[in-house]
N, C-alpha and C positions, 0 to 999 in steps of 0.2 A: 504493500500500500504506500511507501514511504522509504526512500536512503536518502540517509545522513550524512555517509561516508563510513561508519562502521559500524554503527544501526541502523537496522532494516525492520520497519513494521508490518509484521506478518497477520494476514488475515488469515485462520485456522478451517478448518471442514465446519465446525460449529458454530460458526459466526462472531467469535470473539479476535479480537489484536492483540500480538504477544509481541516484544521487542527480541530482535534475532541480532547475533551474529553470525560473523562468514568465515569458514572454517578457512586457514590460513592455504592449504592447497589450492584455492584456488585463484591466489594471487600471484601464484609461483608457474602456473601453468601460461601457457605462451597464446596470451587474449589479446585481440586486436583493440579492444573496448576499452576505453580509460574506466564504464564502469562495469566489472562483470555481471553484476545483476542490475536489471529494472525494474522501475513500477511497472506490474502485468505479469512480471514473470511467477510462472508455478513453481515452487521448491516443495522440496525434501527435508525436513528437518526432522535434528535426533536432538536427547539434552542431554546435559552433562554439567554433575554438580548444580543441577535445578537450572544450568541456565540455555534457551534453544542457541543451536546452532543450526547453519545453512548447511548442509550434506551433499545436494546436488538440486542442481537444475533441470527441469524438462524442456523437452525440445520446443522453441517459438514457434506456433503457427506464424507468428510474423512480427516485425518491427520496425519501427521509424529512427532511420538513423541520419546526423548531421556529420559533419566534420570536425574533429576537435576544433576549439579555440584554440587552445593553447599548446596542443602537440599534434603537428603538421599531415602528422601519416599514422593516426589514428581516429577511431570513431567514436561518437558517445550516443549509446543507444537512448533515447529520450523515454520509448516507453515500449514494452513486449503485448504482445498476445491483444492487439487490439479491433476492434469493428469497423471503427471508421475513426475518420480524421475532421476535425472541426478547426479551421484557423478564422480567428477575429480580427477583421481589416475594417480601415477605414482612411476615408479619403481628404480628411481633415483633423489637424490634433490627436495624433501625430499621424502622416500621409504613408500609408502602405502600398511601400510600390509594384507593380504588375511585377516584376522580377521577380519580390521574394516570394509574392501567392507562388506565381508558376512554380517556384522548386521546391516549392512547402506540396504541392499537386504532385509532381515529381516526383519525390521522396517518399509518398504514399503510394503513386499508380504502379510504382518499381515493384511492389506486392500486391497490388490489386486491394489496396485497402479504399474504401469509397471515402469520399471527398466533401465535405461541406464547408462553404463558404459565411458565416453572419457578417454581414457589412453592419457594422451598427455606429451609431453616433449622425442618424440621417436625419437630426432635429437639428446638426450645426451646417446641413448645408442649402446652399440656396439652389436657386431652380437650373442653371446651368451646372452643378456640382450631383443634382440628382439626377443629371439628364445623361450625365456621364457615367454614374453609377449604373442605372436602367441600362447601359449599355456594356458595359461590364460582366454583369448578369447576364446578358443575351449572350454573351461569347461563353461566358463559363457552361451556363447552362445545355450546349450545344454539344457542349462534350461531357456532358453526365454528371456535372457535381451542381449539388444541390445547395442554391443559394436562398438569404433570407435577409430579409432590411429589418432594421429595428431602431431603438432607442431603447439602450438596457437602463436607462435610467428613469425612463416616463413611460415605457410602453411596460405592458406583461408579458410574458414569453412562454406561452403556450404551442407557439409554432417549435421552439429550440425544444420542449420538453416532449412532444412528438415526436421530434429527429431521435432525441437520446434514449425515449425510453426502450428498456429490451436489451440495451446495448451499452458494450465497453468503450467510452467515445476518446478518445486525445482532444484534450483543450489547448489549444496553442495561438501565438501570435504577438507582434512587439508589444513592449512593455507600453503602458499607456493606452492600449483599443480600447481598456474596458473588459476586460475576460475575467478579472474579480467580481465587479459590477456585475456582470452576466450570472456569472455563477451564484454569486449572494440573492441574485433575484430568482435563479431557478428553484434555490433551498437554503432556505433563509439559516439554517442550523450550520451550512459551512463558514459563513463569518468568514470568508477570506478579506484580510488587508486593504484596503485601495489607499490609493494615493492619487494628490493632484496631478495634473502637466504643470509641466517647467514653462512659462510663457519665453521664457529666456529661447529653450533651443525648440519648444512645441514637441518633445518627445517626452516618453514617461520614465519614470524612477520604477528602479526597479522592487517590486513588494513582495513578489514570490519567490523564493531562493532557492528553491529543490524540487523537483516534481511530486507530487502526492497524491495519493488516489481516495476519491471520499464515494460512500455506496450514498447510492441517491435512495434507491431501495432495493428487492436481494435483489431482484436481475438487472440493473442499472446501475451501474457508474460511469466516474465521468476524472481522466487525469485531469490537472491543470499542472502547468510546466511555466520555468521561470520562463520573463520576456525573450524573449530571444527575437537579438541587434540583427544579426544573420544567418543565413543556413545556406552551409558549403555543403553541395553535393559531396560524395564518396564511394569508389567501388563502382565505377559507371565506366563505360567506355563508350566513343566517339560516336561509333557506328550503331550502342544499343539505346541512345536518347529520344529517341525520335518515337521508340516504342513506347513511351511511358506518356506520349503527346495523342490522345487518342483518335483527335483528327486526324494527325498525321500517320498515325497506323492505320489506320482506313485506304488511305490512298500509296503509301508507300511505295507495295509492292506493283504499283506500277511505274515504278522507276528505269530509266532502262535501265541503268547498275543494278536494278535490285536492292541485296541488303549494304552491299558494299557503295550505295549514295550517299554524301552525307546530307544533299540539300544544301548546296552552299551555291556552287556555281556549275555542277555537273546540267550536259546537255541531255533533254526531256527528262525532268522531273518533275514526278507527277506532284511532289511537295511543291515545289515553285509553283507551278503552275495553277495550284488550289488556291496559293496564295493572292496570287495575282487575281485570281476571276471571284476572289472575295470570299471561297470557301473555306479558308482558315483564315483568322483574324491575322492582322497583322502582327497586331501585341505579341500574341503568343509566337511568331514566328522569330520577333526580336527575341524574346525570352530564350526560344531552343537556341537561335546563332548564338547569341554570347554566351548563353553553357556549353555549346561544341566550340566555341574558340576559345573557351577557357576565361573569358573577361569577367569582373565582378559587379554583377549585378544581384550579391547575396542581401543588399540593405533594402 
């Protein structure tokens, strides 16, 4: 439910939370993860001298993984074993750019985990800013992820408690959208944090500092994950990006290269050419170039 760094809050077969450690093997063992265990993951625990230890892990049906910050050619798995993916954007205080959604989509479709969008804070925009948003929506929604407007501060959220119920959801998205707010409105008992925006840079402080899993009820929950500034792909190579863009999987294979296109400047590509005749949005077109050329477009 919860790592601290060397406590881990274990949700039991019985419905109770025990505090765990992680038995020292498996920090010795050659893990690409800065953390061996996530929130999501199923374990095995034995005790000894009354206190749980970790013993072993079960295999992920699946995870969301970013790029370390802070060690180059390693990964930090955010969350295990999850249903869908929820990122909170928004297009004012503080501006979420089309780049990070795309790789936050990305990093989910890489496992087929389904995709939702909450744009919330659409009581700070005016009619040009919601005209763009409406449009936003139209693109995402084209390619399967399920978007939703709100105001987690004025509105109710019955639509977001729709999406999650049933399901193990990932809350994610920069620091400042409002995904406290969200969540304290979903269930008013998690009391997560908020804080202001900085008028100074228009981004937020950050209030959440570890990922932690709260049960909304037994078959529902929902992580929340600290803000996160950006999200480096990882583990992805040139030629299998395009897979993970569902549009672009659609038409691909009628590339003349085939798998070996990347969509850049090869002759008849059926990706180009979607592009151009307005069957794949632009945006998203930019988003996959500068993740196959490598540029950072993680903020």
């Amino acid at each position: 439910m919860r790592s601290t760094g060397s406590w881990y809050d274990v949700l039991t077969e019985d419905g109770t939370v025990i505090p765990a450690r992680i038995r020292g093997k498996f920090r010795l063992e050659d893990i690409k993860e800065t953390n061996p265990i996530a929130v999501g993951d199923r374990v095995v625990m034995d005790f000894e001298n009354n206190e749980a230890m970790i013993s072993e892990i079960m295999d992920r049906e699946n995870y969301l993984v970013r790029q370390s910050v802070k060690k180059a050619h390693q990964a930090h798995v955010i969350a295990a074993n999850i249903d869908q993916a929820l990122i909170v954007a928004t297009l004012k205080l503080p501006r979420t750019s089309v780049g990070f959604i795309d790789r936050f989509l990305v990093a989910a479709e890489s496992f087929r985990i389904p995709q939702v969008i909450v744009f919330n804070k659409k009581d700070l925009l005016d009619e040009k800013s919601l005209e763009e948003q409406q449009a936003l929506i139209q693109t995402y929604e084209k390619t399967g992820v399920t978007c939703i407007e709100t105001s987690a501060l004025n509105e109710s959220q019955e639509k977001v408690r729709e999406i999650l119920e049933g399901k193990i959801t990932l809350l994610s998205g920069h620091s400042g959208v409002g995904k406290s707010t969200l969540l304290n409105k979903i269930s008013p008992e998690v009391r997560q944090k908020t804080s202001e925006i900085s008028d100074y840079s228009e981004k937020g402080t950050h209030t959440t500092t570890f990922a932690e899993m709260f049960r909304l009820n037994d078959k529902t929950f929902i992580i929340d994950t600290p803000g996160i500034k950006e999200f480096g792909l990882i583990d992805m190579s040139r030629e299998e990006l395009s897979d993970y863009f569902p549009e672009m999987r659609d038409v691909r294979l009628n590339c003349k290269f085939g798998a070996r296109c990347l969509h850049l400047t090869e002759p008849k590509c059926a990706v180009i050419d979607a592009v151009n005749s307005g069957e794949i949005a632009e945006s998203r077109y930019a988003s996959y170039y500068s993740m196959v050329m490598g540029e950072d477009n993680r903020k």
